[in-house]
Residue frames as a rotation matrix with the C-alpha (Angstrom) as fourth column:
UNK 1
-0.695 0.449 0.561 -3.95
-0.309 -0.892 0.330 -33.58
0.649 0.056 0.759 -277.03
UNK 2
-0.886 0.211 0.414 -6.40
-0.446 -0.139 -0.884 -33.45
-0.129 -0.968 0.217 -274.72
UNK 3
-0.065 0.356 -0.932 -9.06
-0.998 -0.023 0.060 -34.66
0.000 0.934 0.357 -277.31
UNK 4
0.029 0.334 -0.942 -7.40
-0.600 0.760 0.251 -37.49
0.800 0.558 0.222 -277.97
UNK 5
-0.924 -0.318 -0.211 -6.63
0.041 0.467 -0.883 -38.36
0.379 -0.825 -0.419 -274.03
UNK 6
-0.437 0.767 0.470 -10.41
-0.715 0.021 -0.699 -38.50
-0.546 -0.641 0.539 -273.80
UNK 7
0.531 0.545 -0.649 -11.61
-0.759 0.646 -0.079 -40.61
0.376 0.534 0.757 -276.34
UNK 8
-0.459 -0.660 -0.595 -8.71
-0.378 0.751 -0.541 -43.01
0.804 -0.023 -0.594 -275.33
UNK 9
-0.890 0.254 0.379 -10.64
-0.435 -0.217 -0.874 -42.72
-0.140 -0.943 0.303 -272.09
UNK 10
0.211 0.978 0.000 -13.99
-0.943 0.204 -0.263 -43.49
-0.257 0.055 0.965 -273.42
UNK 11
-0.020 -0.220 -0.975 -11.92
-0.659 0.737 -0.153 -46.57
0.752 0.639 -0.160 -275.34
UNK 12
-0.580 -0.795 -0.181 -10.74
-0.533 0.538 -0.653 -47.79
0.616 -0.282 -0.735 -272.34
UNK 13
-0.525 0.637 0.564 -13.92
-0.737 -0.008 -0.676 -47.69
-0.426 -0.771 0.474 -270.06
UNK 14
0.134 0.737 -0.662 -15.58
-0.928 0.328 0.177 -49.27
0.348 0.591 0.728 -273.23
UNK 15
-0.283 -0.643 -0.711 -13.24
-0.432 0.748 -0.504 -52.23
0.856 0.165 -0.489 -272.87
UNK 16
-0.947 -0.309 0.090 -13.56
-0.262 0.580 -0.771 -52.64
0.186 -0.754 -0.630 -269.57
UNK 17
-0.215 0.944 -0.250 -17.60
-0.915 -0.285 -0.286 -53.09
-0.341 0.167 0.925 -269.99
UNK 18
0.581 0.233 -0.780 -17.10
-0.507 0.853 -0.123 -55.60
0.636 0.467 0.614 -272.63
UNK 19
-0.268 -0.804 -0.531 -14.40
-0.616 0.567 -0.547 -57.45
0.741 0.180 -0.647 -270.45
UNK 20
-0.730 0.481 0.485 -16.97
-0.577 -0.053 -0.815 -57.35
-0.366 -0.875 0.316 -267.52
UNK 21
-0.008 0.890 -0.456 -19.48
-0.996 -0.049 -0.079 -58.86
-0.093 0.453 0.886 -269.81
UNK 22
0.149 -0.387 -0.910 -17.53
-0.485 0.773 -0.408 -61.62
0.862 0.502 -0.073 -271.33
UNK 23
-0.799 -0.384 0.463 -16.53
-0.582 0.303 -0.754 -62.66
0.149 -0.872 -0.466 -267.76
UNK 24
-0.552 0.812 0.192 -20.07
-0.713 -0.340 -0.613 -62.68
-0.432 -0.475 0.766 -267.11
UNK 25
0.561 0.558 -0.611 -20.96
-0.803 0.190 -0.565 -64.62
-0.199 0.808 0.555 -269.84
UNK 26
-0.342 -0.453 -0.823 -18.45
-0.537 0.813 -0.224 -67.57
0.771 0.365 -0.521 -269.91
UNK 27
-0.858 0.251 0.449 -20.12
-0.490 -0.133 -0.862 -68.86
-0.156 -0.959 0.237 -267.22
UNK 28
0.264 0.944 -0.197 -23.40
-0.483 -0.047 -0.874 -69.12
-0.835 0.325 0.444 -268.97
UNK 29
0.516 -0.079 -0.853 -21.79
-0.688 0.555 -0.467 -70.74
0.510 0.828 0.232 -272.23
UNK 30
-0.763 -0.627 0.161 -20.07
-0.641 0.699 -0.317 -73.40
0.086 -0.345 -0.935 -270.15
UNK 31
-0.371 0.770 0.519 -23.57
-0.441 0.346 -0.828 -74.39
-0.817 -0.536 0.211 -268.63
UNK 32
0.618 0.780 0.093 -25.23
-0.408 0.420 -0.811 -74.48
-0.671 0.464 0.578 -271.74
UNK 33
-0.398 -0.753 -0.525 -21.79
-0.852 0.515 -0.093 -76.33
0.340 0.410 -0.846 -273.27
UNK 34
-0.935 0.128 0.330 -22.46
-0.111 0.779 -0.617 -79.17
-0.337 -0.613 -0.715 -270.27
UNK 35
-0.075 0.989 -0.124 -26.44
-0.212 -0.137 -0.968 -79.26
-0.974 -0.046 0.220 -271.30
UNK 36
0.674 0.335 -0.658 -25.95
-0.728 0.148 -0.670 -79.78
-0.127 0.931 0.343 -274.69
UNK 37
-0.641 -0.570 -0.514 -23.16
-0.692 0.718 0.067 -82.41
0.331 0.399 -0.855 -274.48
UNK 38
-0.859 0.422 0.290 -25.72
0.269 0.853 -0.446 -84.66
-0.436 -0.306 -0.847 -272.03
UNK 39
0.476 0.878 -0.054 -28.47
-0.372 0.145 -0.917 -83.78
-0.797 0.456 0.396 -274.52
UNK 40
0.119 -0.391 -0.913 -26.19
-0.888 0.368 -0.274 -85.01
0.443 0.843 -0.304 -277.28
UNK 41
-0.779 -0.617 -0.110 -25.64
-0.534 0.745 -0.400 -88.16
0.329 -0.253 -0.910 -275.19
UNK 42
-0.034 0.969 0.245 -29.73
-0.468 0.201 -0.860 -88.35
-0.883 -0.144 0.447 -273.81
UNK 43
0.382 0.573 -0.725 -30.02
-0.832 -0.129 -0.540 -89.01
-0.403 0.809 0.427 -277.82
UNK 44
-0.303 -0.839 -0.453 -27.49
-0.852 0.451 -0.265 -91.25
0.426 0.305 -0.851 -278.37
UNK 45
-0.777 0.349 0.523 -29.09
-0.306 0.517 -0.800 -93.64
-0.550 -0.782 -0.295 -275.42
UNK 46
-0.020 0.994 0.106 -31.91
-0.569 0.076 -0.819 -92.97
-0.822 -0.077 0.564 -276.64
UNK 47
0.219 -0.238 -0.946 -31.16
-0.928 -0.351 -0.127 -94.33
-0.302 0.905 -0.298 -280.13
UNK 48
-0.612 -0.712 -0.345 -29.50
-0.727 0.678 -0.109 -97.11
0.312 0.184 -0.932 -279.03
UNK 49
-0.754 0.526 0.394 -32.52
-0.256 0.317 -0.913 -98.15
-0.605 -0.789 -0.104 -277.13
UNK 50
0.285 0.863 -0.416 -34.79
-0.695 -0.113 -0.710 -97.76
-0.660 0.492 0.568 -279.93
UNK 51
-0.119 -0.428 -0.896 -32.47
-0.767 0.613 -0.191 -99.98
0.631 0.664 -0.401 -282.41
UNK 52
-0.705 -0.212 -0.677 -32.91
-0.550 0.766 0.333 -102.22
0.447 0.607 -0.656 -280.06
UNK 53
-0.296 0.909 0.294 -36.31
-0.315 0.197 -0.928 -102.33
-0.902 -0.368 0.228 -279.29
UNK 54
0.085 0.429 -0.899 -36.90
-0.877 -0.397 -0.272 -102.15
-0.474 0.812 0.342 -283.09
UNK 55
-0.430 -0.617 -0.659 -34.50
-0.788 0.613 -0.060 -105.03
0.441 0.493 -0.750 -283.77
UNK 56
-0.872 0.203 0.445 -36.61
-0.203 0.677 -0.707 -107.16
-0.445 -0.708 -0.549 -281.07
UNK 57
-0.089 0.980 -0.176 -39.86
-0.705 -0.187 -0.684 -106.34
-0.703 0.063 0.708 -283.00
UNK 58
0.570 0.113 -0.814 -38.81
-0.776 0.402 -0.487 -107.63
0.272 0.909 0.317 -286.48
UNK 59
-0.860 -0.337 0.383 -36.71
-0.358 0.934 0.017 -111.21
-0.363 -0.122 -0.924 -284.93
């Protein structure tokens, strides 16, 4: 019916919106993927630095 060959219509447009988005958006979660692995590694450094600065205090 004509009905439902519009809503299917409205489905499809939706879709393509969100698929436009998501494009958009993986982009942006890569970056802040890469940003949070070399802050997860900044800490690590850091850490290791501090154990042994710490380990130098108490000799």
């Amino acid at each position: 019916s004509k009905q439902a060959t519009n809503h299917f219509s409205v489905l499809f447009y939706c879709l393509k919106i969100i698929t436009k988005e998501l494009d958009n958006q993986v982009p942006l979660v890569d970056e802040i993927d890469t940003k949070v692995d070399k802050a997860t590694s900044d800490i690590k450094n850091t850490n290791v630095r501090l154990k042994q600065t710490l380990n130098q205090c108490f000799r």
